[in-house]
MARKOL-637583 format. One line per 10 residues: for each residue x, y, z of N, C-alpha, C, O. Coordinates in steps of 0.02 Angstrom, whole numbers, always signed. Example, Ala and Ser with C-alpha at 12.3 -4.5 7.8 and 13.67 -1.06 7.14 Angstrom:
# residues 2
+660/-284/+390/+615/-225/+390/+660/-165/+390/+712/-166/+423 ~ +642/-112/+354/+684/-53/+357/+645/+2/+394/+670/+57/+402
***
This chain:
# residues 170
+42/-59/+0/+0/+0/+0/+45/+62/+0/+79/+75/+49 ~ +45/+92/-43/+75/+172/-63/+37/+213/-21/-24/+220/-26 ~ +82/+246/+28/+62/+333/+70/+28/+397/+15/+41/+424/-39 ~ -9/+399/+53/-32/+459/-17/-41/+521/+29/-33/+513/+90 ~ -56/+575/+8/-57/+657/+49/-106/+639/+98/-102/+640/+159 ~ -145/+625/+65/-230/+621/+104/-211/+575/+162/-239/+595/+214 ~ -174/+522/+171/-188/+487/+241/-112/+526/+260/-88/+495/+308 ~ -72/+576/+243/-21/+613/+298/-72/+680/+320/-51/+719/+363 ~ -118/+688/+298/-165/+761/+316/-194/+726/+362/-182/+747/+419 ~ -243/+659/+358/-294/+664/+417/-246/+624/+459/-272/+611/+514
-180/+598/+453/-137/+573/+525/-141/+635/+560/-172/+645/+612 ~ -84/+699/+505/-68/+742/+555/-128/+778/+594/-125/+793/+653 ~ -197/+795/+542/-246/+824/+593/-261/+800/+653/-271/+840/+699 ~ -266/+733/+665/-284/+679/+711/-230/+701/+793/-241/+707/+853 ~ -156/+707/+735/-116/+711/+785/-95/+792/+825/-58/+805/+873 ~ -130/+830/+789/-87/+896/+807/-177/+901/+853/-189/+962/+854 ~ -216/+876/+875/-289/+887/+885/-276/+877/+955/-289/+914/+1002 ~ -232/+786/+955/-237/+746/+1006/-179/+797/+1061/-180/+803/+1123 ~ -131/+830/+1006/-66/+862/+1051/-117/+916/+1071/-125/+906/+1131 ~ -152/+963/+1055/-169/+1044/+1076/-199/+1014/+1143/-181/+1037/+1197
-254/+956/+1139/-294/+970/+1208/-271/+937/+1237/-311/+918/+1279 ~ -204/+904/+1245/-157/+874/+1284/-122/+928/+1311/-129/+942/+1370 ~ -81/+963/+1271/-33/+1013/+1296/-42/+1083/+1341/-5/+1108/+1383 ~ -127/+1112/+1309/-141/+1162/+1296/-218/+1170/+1341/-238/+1224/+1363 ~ -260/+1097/+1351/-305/+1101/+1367/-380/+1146/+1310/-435/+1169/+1323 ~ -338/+1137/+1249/-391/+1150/+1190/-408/+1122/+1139/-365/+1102/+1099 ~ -467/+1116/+1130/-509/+1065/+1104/-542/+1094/+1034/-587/+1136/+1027 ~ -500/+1051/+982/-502/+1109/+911/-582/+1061/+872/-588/+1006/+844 ~ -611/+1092/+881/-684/+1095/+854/-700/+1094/+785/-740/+1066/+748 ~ -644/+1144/+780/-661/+1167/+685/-604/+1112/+632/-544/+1103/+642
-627/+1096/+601/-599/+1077/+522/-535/+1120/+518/-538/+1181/+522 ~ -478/+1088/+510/-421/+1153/+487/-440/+1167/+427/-475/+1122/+405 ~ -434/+1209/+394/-428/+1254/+330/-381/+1208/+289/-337/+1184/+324 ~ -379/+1193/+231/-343/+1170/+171/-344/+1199/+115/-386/+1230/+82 ~ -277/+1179/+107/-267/+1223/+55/-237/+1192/-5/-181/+1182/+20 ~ -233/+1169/-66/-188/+1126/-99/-139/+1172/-139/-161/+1197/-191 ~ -106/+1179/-130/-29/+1217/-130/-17/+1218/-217/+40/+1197/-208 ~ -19/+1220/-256/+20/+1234/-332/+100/+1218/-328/+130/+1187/-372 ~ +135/+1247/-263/+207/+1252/-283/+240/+1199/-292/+219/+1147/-266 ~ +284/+1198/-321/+318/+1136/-352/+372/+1135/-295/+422/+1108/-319
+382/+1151/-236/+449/+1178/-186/+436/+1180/-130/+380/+1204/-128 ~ +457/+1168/-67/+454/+1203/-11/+512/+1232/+9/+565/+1201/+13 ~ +505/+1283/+20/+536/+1360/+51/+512/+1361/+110/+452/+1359/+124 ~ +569/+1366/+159/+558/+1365/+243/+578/+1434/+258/+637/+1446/+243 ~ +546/+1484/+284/+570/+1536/+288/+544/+1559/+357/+484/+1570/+366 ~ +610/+1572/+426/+578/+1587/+473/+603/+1642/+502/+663/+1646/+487 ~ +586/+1688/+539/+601/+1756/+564/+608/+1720/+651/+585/+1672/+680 ~ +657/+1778/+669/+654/+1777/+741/+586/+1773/+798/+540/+1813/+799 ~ +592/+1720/+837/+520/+1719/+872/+474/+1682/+849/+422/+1672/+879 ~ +491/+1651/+778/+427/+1602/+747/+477/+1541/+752/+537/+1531/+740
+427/+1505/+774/+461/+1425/+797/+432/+1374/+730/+372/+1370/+716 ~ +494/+1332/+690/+460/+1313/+653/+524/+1246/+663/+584/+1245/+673 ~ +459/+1186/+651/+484/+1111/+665/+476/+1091/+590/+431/+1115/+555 ~ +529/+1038/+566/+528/+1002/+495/+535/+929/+518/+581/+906/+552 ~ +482/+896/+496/+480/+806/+495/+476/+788/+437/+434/+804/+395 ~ +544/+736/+429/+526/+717/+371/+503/+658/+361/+488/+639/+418 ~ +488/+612/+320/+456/+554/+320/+462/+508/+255/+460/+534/+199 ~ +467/+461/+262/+480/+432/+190/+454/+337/+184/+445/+296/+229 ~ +450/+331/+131/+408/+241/+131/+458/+218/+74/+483/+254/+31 ~ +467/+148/+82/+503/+108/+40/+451/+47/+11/+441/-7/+39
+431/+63/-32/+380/+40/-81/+407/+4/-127/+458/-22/-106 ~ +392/-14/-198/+416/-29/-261/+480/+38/-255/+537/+21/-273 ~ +474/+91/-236/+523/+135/-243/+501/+193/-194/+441/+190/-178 ~ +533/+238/-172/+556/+280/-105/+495/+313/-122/+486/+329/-180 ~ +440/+328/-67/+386/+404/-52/+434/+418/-14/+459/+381/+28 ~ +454/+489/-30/+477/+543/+27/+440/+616/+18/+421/+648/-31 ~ +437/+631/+103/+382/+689/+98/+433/+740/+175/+485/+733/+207 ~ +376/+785/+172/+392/+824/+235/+348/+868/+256/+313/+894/+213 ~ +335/+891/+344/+290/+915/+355/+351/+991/+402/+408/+992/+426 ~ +307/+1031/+394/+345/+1115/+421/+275/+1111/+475/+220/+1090/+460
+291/+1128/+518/+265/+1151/+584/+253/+1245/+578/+305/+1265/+552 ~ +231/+1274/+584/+263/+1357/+623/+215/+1376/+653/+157/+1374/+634 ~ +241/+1402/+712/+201/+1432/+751/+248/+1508/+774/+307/+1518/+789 ~ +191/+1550/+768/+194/+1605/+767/+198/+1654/+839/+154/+1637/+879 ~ +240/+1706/+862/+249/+1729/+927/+174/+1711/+958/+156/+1670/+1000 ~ +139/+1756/+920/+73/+1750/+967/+13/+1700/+970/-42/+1703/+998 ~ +49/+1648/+926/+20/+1580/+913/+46/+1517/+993/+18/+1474/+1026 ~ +104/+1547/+989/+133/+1527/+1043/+129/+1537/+1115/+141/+1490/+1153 ~ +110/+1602/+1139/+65/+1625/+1180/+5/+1591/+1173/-20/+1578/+1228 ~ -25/+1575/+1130/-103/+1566/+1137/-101/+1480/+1171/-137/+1458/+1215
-66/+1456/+1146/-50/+1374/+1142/-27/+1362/+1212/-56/+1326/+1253 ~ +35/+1401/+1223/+63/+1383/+1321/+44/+1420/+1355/+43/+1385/+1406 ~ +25/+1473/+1373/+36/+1538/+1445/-3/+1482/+1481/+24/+1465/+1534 ~ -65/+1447/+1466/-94/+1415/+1524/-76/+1375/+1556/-93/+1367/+1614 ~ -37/+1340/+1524/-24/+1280/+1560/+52/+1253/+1555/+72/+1197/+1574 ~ +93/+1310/+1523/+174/+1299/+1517/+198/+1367/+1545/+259/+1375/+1546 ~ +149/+1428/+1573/+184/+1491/+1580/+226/+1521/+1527/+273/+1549/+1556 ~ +230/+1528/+1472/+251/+1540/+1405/+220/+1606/+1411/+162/+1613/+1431 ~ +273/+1674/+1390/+231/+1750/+1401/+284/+1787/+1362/+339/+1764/+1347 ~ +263/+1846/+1348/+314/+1887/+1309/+370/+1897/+1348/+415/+1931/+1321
+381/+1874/+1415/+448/+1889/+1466/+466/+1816/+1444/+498/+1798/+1493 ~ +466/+1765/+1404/+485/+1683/+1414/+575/+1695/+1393/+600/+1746/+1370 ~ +600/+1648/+1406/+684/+1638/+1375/+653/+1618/+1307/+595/+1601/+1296 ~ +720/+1623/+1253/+719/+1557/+1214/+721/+1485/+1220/+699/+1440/+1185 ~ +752/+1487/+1270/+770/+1417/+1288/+686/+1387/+1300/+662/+1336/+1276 ~ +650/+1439/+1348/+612/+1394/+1356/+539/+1409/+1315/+482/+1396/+1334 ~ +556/+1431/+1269/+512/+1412/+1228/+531/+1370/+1169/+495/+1346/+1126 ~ +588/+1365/+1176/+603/+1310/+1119/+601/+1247/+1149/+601/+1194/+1117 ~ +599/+1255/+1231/+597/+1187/+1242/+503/+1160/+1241/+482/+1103/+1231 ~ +481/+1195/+1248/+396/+1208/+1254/+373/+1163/+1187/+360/+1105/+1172
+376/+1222/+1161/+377/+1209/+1071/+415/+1140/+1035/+391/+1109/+988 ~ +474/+1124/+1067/+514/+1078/+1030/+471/+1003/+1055/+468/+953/+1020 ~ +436/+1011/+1132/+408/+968/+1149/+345/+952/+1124/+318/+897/+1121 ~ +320/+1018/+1101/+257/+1004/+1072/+255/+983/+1007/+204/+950/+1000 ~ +293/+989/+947/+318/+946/+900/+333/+889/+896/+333/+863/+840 ~ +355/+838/+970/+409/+792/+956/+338/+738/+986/+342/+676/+984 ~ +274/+778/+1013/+238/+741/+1026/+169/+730/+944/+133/+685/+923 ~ +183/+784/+930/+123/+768/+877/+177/+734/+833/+147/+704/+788 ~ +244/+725/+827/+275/+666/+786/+252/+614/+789/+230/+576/+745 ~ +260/+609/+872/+250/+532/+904/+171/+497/+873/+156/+440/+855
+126/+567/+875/+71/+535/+865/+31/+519/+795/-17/+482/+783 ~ +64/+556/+762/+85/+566/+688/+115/+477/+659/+92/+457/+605 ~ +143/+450/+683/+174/+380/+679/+121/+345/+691/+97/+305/+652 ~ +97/+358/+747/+47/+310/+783/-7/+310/+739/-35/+256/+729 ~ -32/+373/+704/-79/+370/+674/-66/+326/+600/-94/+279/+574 ~ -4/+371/+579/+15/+293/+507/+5/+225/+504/-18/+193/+458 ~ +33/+197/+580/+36/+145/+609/-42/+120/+594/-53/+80/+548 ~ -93/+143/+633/-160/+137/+643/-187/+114/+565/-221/+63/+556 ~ -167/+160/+512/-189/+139/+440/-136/+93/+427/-112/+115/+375 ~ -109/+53/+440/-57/+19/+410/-2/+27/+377/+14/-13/+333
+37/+85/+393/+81/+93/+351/+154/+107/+432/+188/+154/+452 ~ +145/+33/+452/+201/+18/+476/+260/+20/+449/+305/+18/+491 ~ +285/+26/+374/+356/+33/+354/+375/+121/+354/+429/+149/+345 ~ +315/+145/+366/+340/+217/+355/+391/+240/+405/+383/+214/+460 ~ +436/+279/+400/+493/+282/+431/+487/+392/+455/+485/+442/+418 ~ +486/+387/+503/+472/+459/+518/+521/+505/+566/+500/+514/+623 ~ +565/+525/+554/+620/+571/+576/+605/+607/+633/+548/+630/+636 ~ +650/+619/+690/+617/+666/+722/+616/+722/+713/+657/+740/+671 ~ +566/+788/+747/+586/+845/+721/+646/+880/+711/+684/+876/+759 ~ +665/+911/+666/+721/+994/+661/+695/+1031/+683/+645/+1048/+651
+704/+1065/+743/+674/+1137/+765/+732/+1191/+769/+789/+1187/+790 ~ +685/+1257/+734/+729/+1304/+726/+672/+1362/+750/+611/+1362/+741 ~ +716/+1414/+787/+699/+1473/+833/+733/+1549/+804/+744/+1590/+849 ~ +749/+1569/+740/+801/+1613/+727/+778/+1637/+651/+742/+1601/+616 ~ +796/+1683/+636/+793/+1694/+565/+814/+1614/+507/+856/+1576/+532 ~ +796/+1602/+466/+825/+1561/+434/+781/+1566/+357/+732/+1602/+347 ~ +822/+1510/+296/+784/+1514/+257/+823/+1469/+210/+883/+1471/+198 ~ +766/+1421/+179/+793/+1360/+162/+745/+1332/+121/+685/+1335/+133 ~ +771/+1303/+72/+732/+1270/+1/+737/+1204/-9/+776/+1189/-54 ~ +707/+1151/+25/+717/+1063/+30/+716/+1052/-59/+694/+1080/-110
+746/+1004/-43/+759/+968/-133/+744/+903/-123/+774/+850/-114 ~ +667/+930/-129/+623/+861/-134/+572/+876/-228/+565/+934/-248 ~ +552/+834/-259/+531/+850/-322/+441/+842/-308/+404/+795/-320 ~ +428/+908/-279/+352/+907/-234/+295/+887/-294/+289/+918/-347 ~ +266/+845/-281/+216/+809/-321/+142/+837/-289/+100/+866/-324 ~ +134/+825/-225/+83/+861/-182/+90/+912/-135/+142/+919/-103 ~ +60/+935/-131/+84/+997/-60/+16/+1026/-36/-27/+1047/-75 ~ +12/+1026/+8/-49/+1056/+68/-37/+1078/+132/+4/+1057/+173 ~ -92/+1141/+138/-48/+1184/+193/-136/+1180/+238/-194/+1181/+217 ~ -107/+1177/+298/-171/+1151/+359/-141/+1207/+391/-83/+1224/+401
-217/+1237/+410/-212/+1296/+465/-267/+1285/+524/-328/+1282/+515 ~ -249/+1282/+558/-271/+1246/+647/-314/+1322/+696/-282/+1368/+722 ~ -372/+1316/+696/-401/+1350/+719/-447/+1370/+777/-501/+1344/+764 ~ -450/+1398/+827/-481/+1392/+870/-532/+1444/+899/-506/+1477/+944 ~ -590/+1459/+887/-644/+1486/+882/-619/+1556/+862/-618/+1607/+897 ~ -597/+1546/+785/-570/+1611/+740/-494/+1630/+742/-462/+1662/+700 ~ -475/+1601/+804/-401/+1626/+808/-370/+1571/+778/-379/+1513/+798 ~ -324/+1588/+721/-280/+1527/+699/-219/+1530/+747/-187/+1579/+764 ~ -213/+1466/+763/-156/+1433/+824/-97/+1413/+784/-41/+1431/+802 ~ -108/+1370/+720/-43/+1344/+685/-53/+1329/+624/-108/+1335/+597
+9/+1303/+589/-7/+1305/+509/+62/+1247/+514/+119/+1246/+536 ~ +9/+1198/+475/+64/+1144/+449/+78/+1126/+372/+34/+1105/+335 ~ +135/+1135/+355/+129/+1116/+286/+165/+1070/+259/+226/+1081/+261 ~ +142/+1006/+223/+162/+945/+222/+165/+961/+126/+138/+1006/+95 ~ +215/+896/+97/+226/+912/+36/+243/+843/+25/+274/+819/+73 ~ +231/+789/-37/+260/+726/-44/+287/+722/-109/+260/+758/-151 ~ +346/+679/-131/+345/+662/-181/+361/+617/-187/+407/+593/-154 ~ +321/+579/-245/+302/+516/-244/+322/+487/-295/+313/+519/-346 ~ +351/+428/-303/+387/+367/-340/+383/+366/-415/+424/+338/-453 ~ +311/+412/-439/+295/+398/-496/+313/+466/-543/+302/+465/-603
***
């Protein structure tokens, strides 16, 4: 069985759902927003204060699916997500919001697997996160076949934006 976009969208929704009202004590109600992306590329581009995690992921089929998912969460996305229950505030260190953040990534990984797992795609092989906290900017050289960008919402306020991209064997 070949990984296709559609079962890495409803893993990760499943999983970034199960992380918010775990982490955060919020309970995402709404449908994320989708979007099906045109670009043939992903461009990681992050400014100081925006926390952005890269997983990559890949299946060994008749021949290699490799894909990847970008995390970012935004200063005040980040506030919205910890002050309650991690103390996360515009006085926070870096440190500890990268440790906040890096934790909250490394769990919707975990559950992100679990969810592949669940559809059967036990050979899929899933990296742990890259987290980066700093200006940066970076162009993966993957040959993007699909791409979709999920925006995570919580009664109007968008909390996060994930954007996953595959390219696939054929």
């Amino acid at each position: 069985m070949t990984l296709n976009i559609i079962d890495i969208a409803s893993s990760l929704m499943r999983s970034v759902n199960q992380t918010v009202f775990a982490m955060s004590e919020i309970a995402l109600r709404e449908m994320p927003a989708v979007a099906n992306e045109p670009v043939p590329f992903i461009s990681i581009k992050g400014q100081r204060g925006t926390f952005l995690s890269i997983i990559h992921f890949s299946q060994k089929d008749k021949k290699w699916t490799k894909g990847v998912i970008v995390i970012t969460l935004l200063p005040e996305q980040i506030q919205k997500l910890f002050s309650k229950n991690h103390g996360i505030s515009t006085g926070s260190t870096d440190a500890d919001i990268m440790d906040v953040c890096g934790e909250f990534c490394n769990v919707v990984e975990g559950g992100f697997k679990k969810e592949l797992l669940t559809l059967g795609f036990a050979e899929v092989m899933v990296e742990p996160p890259e987290s980066h906290f700093k200006e940066m900017s970076k162009k993966l050289e993957l040959m993007i076949h699909n791409k979709y960008q999920l925006t995570f919402n919580h009664q109007g306020v968008e909390l996060l934006q994930a954007e996953m991209a595959m390219e696939s064997p054929d």
